[in-house]
MARVEX-47898 format. One record per residue (C-alpha): residue number from 1; residue in three letters; chain; x, y, z. Coordinates in pm, 1 decimal. Layout:
# MARVEX-47898
num; residu; chaine; x; y; z
NUM; ALA; A; X; Y; Z $
...
//
This chain:
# MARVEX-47898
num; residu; chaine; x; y; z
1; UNK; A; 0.0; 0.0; 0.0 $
2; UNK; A; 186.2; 286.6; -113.7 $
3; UNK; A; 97.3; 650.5; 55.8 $
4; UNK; A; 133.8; 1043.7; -89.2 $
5; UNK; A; 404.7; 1026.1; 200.7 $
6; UNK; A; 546.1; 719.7; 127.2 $
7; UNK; A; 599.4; 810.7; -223.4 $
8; UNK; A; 758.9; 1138.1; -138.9 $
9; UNK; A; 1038.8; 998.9; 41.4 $
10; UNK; A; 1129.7; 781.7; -178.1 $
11; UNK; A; 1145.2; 1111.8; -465.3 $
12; UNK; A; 1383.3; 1245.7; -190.9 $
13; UNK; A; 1527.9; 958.8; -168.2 $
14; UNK; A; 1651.0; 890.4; -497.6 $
15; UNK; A; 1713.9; 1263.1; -559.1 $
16; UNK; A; 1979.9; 1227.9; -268.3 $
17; UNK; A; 2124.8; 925.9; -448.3 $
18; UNK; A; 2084.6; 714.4; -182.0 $
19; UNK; A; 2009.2; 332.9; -224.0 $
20; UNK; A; 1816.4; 287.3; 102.0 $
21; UNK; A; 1680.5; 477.5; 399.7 $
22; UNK; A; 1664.0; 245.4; 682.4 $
23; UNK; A; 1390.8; 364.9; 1013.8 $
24; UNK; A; 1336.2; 244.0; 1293.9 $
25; UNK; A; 1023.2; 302.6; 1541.9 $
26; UNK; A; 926.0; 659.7; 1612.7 $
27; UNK; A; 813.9; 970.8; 1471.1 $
28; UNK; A; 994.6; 933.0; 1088.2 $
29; UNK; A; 827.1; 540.7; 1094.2 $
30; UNK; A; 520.6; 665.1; 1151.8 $
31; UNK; A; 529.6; 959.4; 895.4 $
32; UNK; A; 610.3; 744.5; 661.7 $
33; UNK; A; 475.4; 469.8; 629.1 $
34; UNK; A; 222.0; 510.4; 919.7 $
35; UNK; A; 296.0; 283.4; 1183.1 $
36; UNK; A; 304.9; 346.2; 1565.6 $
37; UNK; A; 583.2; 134.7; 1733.2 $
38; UNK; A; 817.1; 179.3; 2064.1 $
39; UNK; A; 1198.2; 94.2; 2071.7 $
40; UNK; A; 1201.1; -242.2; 2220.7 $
41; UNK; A; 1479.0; -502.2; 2265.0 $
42; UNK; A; 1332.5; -666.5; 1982.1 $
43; UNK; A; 1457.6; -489.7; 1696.7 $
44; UNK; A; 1247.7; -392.0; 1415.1 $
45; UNK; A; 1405.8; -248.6; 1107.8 $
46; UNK; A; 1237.1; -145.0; 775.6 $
47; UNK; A; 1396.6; -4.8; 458.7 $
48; UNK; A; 1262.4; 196.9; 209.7 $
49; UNK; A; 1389.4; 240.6; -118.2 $
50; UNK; A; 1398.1; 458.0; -408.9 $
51; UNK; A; 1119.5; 317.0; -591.1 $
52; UNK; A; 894.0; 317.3; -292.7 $
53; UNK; A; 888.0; -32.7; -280.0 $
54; UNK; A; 966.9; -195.4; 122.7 $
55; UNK; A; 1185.0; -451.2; 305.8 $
56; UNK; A; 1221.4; -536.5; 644.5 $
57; UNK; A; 1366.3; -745.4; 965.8 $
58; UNK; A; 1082.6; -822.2; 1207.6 $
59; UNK; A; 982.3; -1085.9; 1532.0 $
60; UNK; A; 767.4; -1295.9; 1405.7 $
61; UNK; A; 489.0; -1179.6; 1611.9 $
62; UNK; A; 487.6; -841.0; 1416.5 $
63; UNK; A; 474.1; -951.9; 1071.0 $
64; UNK; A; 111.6; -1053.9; 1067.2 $
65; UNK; A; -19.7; -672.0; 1143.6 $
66; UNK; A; 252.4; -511.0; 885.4 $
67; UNK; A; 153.0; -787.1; 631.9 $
68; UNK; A; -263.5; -622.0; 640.2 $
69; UNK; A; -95.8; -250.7; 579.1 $
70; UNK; A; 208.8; -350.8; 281.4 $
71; UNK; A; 150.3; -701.4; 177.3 $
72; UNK; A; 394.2; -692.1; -126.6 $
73; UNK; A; 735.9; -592.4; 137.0 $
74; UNK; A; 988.8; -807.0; 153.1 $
75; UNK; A; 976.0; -975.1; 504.7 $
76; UNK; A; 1269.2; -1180.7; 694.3 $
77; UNK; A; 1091.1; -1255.2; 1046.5 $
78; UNK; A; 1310.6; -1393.4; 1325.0 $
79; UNK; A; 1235.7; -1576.0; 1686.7 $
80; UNK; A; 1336.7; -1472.2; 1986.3 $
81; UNK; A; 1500.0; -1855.0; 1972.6 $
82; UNK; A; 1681.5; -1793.2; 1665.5 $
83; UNK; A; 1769.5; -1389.6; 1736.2 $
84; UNK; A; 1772.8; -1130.8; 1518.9 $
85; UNK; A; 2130.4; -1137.1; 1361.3 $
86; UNK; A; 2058.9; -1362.4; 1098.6 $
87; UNK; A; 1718.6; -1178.4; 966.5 $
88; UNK; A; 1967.1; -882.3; 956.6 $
89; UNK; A; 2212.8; -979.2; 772.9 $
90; UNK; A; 1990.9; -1147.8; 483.0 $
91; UNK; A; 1788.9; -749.1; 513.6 $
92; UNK; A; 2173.9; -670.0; 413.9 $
93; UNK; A; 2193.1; -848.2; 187.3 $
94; UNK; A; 1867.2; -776.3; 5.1 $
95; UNK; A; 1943.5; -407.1; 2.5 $
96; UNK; A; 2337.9; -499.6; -171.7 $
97; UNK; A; 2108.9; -689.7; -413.2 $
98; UNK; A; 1878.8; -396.0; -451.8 $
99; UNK; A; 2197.1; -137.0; -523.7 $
100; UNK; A; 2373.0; -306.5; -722.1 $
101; UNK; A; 2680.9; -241.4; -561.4 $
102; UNK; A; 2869.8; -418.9; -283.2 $
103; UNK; A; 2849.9; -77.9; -68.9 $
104; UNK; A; 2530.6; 90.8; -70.0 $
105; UNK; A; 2455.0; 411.6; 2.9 $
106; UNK; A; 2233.8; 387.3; 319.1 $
107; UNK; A; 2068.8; 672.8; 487.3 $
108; UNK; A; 1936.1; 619.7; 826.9 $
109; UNK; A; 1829.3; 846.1; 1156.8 $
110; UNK; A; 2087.7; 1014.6; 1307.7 $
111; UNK; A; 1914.4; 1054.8; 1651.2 $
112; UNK; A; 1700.0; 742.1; 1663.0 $
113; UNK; A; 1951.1; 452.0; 1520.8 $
114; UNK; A; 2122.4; 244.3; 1813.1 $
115; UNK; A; 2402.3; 67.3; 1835.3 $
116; UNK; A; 2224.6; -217.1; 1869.1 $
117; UNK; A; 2074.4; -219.3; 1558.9 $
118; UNK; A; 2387.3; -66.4; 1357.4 $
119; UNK; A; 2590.8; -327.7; 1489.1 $
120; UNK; A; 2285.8; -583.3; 1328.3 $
121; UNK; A; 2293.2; -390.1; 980.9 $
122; UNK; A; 2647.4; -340.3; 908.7 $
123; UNK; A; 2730.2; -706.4; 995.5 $
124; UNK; A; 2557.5; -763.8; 657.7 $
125; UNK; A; 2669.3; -436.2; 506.3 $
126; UNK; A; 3064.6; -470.2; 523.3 $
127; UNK; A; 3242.7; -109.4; 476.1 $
128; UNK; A; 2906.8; 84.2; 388.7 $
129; UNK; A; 2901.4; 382.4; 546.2 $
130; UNK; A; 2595.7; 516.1; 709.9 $
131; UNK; A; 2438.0; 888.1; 640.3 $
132; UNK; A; 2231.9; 1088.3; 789.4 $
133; UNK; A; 1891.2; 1081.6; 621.9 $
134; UNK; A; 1810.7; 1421.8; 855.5 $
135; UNK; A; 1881.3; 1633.9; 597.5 $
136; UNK; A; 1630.1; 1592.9; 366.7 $
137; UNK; A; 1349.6; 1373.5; 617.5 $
138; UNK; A; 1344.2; 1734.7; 782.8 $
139; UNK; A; 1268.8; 1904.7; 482.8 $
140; UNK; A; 994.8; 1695.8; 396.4 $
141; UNK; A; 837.1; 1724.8; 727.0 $
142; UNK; A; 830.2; 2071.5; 753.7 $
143; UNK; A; 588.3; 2109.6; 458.4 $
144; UNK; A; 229.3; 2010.8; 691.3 $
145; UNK; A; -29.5; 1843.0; 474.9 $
146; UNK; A; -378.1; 2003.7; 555.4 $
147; UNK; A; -461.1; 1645.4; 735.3 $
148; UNK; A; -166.7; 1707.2; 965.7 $
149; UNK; A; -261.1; 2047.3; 1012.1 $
150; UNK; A; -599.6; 1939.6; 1118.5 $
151; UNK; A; -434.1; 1655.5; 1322.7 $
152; UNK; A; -187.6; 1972.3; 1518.6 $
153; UNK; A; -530.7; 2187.8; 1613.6 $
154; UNK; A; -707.6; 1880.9; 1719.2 $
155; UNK; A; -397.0; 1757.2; 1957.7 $
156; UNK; A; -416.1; 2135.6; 2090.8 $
157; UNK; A; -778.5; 2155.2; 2131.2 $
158; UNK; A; -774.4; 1790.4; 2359.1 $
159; UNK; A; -506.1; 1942.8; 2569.6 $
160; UNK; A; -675.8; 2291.9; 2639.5 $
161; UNK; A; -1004.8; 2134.7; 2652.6 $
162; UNK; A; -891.7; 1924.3; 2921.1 $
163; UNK; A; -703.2; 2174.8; 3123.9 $
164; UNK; A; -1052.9; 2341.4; 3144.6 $
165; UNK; A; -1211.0; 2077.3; 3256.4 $
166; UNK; A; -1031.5; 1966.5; 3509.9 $
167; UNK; A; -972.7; 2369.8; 3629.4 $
168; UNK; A; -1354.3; 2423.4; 3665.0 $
169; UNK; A; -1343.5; 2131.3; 3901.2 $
170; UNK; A; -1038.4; 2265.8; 4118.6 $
171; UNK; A; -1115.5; 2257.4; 4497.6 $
172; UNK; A; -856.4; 2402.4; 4760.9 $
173; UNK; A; -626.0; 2141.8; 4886.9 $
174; UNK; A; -610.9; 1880.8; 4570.8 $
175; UNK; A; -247.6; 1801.8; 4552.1 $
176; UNK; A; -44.0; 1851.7; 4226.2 $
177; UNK; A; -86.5; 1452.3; 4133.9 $
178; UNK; A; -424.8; 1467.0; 4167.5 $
179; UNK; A; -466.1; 1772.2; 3933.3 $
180; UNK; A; -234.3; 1532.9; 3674.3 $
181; UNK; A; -436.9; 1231.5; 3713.6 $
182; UNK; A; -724.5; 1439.8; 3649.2 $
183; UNK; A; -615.3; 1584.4; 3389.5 $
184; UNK; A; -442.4; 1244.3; 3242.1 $
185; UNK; A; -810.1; 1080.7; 3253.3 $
186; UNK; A; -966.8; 1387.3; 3037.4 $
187; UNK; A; -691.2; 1351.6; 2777.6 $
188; UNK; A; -761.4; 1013.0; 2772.1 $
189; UNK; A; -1161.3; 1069.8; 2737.2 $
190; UNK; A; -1160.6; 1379.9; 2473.3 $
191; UNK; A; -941.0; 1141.6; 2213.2 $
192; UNK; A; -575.2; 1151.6; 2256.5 $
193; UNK; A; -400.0; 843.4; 2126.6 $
194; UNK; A; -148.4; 822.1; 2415.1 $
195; UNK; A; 27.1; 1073.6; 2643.5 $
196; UNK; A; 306.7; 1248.1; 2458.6 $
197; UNK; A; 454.4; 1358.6; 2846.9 $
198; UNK; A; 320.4; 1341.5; 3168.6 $
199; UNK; A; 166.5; 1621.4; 3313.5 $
200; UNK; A; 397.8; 1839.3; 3551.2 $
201; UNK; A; 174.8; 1995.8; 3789.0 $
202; UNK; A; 407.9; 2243.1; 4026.6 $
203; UNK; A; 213.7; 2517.0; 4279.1 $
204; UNK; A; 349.8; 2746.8; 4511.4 $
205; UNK; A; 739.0; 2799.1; 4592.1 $
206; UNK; A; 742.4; 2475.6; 4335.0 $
207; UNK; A; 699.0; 2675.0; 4040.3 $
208; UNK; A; 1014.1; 2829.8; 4037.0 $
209; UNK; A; 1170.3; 2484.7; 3890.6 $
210; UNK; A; 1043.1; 2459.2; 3564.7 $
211; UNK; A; 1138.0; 2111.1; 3474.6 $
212; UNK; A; 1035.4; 1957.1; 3829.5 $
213; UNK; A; 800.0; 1666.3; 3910.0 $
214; UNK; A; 466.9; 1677.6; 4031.9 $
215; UNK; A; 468.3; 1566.4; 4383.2 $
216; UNK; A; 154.0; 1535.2; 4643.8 $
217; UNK; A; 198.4; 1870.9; 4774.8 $
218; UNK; A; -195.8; 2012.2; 4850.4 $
219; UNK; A; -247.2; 2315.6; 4627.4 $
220; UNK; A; -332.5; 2577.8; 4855.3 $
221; UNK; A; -564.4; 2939.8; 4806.9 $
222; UNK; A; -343.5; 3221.9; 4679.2 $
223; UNK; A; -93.6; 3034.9; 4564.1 $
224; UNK; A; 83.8; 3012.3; 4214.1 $
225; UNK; A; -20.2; 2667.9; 4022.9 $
226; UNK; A; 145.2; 2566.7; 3653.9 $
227; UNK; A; 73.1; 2336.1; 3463.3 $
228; UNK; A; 279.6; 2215.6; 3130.2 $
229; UNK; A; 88.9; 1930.9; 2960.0 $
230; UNK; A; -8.6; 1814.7; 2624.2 $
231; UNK; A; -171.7; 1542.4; 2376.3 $
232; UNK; A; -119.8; 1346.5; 2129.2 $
233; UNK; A; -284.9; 1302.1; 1786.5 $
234; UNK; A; -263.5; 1136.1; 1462.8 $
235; UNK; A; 123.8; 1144.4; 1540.4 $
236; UNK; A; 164.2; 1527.0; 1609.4 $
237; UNK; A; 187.4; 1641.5; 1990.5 $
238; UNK; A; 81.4; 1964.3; 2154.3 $
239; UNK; A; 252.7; 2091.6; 2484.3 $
240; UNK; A; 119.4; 2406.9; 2690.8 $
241; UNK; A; 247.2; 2559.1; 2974.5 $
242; UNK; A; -29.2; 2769.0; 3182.8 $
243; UNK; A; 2.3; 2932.0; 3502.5 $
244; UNK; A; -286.8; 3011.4; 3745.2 $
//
């Protein structure tokens, strides 16, 4: 299933002269190609390349729901009996196969890519060197699609409309974690798909520490209370700071 996203990477792709862009779970993945993962221990490594057309190393247990969204990618699945190295190495070797030359030009995420998983890729890419597919990712995702814009406003709305909420039901002597758990549960209830952050609720002397933690300190009359908090939608996040 290619994608109006999907299809412009790959342009960028192949106008960078790249071979392959490798990504791993997080906010590029998702862009992309539309899937929400976490960094686990279990590796998970897909490739695009310049042709839009997808390969990647998976656990078995995750091909099944990537299968139902790109059927036609190439697929080497692993067990955690068997490991990941092997599945790596043949992904190696497909992309060699797929450049034509015995040291591709790879691009891959300069702030997401571990060791772990460089280590797995470059035992079955001897002497490639790795780039950093940044430079033109970031220009591509700077240019909103009216769908994203959409998605930003609605992330904003679910994290001011819940701040309200939970405001108008403020009662003298609620501590700061209950004012977050509060405000967690309206989040939760008004749409967002997870929480980007956890609140930081901070009142009184507290709120001269801008990056503290909310603690069970009561929230008493006349005193400062800030709040920093946001949601999450579609893939884009909001974050607001108010003070009361």
């Amino acid at each position: 299933m290619s994608t109006p996203k999907l299809a412009r990477v790959a342009e960028a792709l192949k106008g960078k002269g790249a071979d392959a862009l490798v990504l791993l779970p997080g906010p590029n993945l998702f862009y992309t190609l539309g899937i929400n993962q976490m960094l686990r221990k279990r590796p998970l490594i897909y490739v695009i390349f310049p042709d839009g057309s997808l390969a990647a190393s998976l656990p078995l247990l995750e091909v099944p729901d990537f299968r139902t969204k790109y059927a036609e990618a190439t697929v080497v699945s692993w067990t955690d009996a068997e490991g990941p190295e092997s599945a790596a190495r043949q992904l190696g070797a497909i992309i060699k196969e797929r450049a034509g030359r015995a040291t591709p030009r790879v691009a891959v995420e300069h702030f997401t890519l571990r060791l772990f998983e460089q280590g797995l890729l470059l035992a079955g890419l001897p002497g490639t060197e790795l780039a950093p597919a940044e430079g033109f990712l970031d220009d591509l995702r700077m240019i909103k699609d009216p769908e994203d814009v959409d998605a930003m406003r609605t992330a904003c709305r679910i994290a001011e409309e819940s701040l309200e909420r939970v405001i108008r039901r403020f009662r003298r002597g609620m501590t700061e974690k209950e004012i977050a758990n509060e405000l967690k549960i309206e989040m939760l209830r008004l749409g967002t798909e997870e929480l980007p952050k956890e609140p930081v609720v901070s009142s009184g002397p507290r709120t001269a520490f801008p990056h503290t933690k909310t603690s069970d300190r009561p929230v008493n009359a006349g005193e400062a209370l800030m709040i920093d908090t946001g949601a999450r939608y579609h893939g884009y996040c909001s974050d607001i700071t108010r003070t009361f």
